[in-house]
N, C-alpha and C positions, 0 to 999 in steps of 0.2 A: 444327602451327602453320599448317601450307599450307591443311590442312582445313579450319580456323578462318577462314580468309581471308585470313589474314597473306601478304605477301610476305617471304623468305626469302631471305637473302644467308648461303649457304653458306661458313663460312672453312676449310679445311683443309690439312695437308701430306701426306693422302692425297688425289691427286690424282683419282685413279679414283672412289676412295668418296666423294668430294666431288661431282663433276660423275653420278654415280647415282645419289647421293641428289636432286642438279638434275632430274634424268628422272625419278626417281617425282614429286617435285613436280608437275612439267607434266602424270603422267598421271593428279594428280586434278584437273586444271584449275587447279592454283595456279602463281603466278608464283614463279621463284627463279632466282636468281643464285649460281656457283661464282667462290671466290678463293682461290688459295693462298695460305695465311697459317700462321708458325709463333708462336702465342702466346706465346714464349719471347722475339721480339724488339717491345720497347714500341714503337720507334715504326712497323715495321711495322702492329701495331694500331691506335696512335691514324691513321695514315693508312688504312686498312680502313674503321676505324669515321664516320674523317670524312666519306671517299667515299659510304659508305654513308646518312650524315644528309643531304649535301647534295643525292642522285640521289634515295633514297626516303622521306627524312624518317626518324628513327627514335624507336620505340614500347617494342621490346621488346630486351632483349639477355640470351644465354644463353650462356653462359660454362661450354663444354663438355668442352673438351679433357682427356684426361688419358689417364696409364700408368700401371703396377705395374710389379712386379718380381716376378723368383721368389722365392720362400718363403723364406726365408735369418736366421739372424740377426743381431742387430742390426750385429756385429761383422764379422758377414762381407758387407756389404753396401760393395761400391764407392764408392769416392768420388763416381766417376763418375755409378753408377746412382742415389744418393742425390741427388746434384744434378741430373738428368737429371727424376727424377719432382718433384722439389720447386718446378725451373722450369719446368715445363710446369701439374703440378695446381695450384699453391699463387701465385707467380708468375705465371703466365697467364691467372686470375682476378686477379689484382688489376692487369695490366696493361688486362683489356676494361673492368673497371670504372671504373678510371682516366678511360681514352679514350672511354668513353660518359656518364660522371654530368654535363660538362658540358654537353654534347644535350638530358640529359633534363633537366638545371635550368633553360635555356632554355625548354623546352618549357612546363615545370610539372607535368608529368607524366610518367609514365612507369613502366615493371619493371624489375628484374633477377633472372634467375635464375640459381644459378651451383648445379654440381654437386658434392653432398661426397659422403659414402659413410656405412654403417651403422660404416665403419673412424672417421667421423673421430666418431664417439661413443664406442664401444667400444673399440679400439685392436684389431686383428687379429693374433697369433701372427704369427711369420714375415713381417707384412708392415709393420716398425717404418717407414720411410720414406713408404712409402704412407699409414700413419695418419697421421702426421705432418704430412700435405700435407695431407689429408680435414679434420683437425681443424680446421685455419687457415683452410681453409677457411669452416668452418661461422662461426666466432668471426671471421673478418673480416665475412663474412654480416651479422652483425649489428651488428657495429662502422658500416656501410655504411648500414645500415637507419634507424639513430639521428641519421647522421648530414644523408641525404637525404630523411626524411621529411620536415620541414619546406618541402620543395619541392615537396612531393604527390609524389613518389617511392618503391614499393616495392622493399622487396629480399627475397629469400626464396633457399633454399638447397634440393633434394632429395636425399636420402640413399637411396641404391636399395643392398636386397642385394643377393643372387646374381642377375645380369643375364645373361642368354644372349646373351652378344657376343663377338667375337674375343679380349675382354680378358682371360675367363674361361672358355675353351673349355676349357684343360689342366684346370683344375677340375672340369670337368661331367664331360669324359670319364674323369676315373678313378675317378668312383663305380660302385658296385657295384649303385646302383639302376637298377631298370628305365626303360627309356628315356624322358623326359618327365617321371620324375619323383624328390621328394628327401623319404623317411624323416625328413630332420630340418627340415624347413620343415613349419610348420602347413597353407600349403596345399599342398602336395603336389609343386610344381613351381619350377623356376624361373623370376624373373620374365623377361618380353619386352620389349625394346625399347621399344614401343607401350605400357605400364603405366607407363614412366615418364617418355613425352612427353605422355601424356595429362596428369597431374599438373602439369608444366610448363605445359603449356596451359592449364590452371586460374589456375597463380601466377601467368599472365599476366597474365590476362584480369581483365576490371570484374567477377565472379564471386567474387573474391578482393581486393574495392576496400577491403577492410579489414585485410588480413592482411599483414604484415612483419615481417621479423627471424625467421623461422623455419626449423628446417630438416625437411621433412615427408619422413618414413620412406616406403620403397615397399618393401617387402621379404617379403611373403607372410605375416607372421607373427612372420620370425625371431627379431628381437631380444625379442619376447617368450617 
């Protein structure tokens, strides 16, 4: 988005990986701001997001945050960890959304992009909570879309496979494939980071001045 031109208000409760994600911004010349923020509490957001509209004006909002769990089934899944991923993935989009649709109805315009997973189409083995949250996601997605287009507002949702991020490292490392790459992806690898900001940055952007309510697969191939 920095690239794009966008200015960047960082929200996280990693606070490290928040304010270095701040420093690569600056070092493509883009401007961006760090807040700790845990999306689990609304009105920490809607004050985030208000701060945000009143300092930089707001255009776009991406509605990031989330966790897994380990593999487990349904049964043996915590209360705890059930709840833990349901309000962070599933809940913490519908709090940013909340706290930014009236911004952008003001405005007349505006995005939203929030992230589901290839989980919240398919449902993933071992990871019932996780789809669970993915799916809501996607179906609130568009519940959002119908309901804020009339205000020249889009909403769009990405659905990334196997992503090479902290989230999914125990994943990667216990394959048997060769390094970089994955036997059962069409392309051969798994996705980066940067495949599926770039996309995002598309849902953004006037590129996409016609597109809502969808949730656009980044995933190498997989689900096909």
């Amino acid at each position: 988005m920095a690239e794009e031109g966008a200015t960047v208000v960082v929200a996280d409760l990693d606070v490290e990986g928040g304010e270095g994600t701040v420093a690569l911004i600056e070092d493509v010349g883009g401007e961006g701001e760090f807040r700790e923020l845990d999306v689990r509490d609304a009105e920490a957001v809607r004050e985030a997001v208000d701060e945000t509209a009143e300092t930089h004006g707001l255009d776009v909002v991406v509605n990031n945050a989330g966790v897994a769990h380990e593999s487990t089934d349904v049964e043996d899944v915590t209360d705890e960890m059930r709840d833990l991923v349901i309000e962070t993935n599933a809940l913490g989009v519908w709090n940013g959304c909340r706290a930014a649709i009236p911004h952008l109805k003001e405005r007349g315009s505006g995005a939203i992009v929030n992230t589901s997973s290839v989980a919240g189409l398919t449902g993933l083995s071992g990871q019932a909570a996780y789809s669970l949250s993915k799916g809501g996601v996607l179906n609130f997605t568009r519940a959002v879309a119908t309901e804020v287009g009339p205000y020249g507002i889009r909403a769009n949702a990405v659905c990334p496979g196997l992503i090479e991020t902290p989230l999914t490292a125990d994943s990667i490392e216990e394959r048997d494939d060769a390094p970089g790459e994955r036997e059962d992806i069409p392309l051969r690898r798994a996705g980066q980071p940067e495949d599926v900001a770039a996309c995002i940055a598309f849902l953004a952007s006037d590129d996409a001045a016609y597109v809502s309510g969808h949730g656009f697969v980044v995933d190498g191939g997989l689900l096909a």
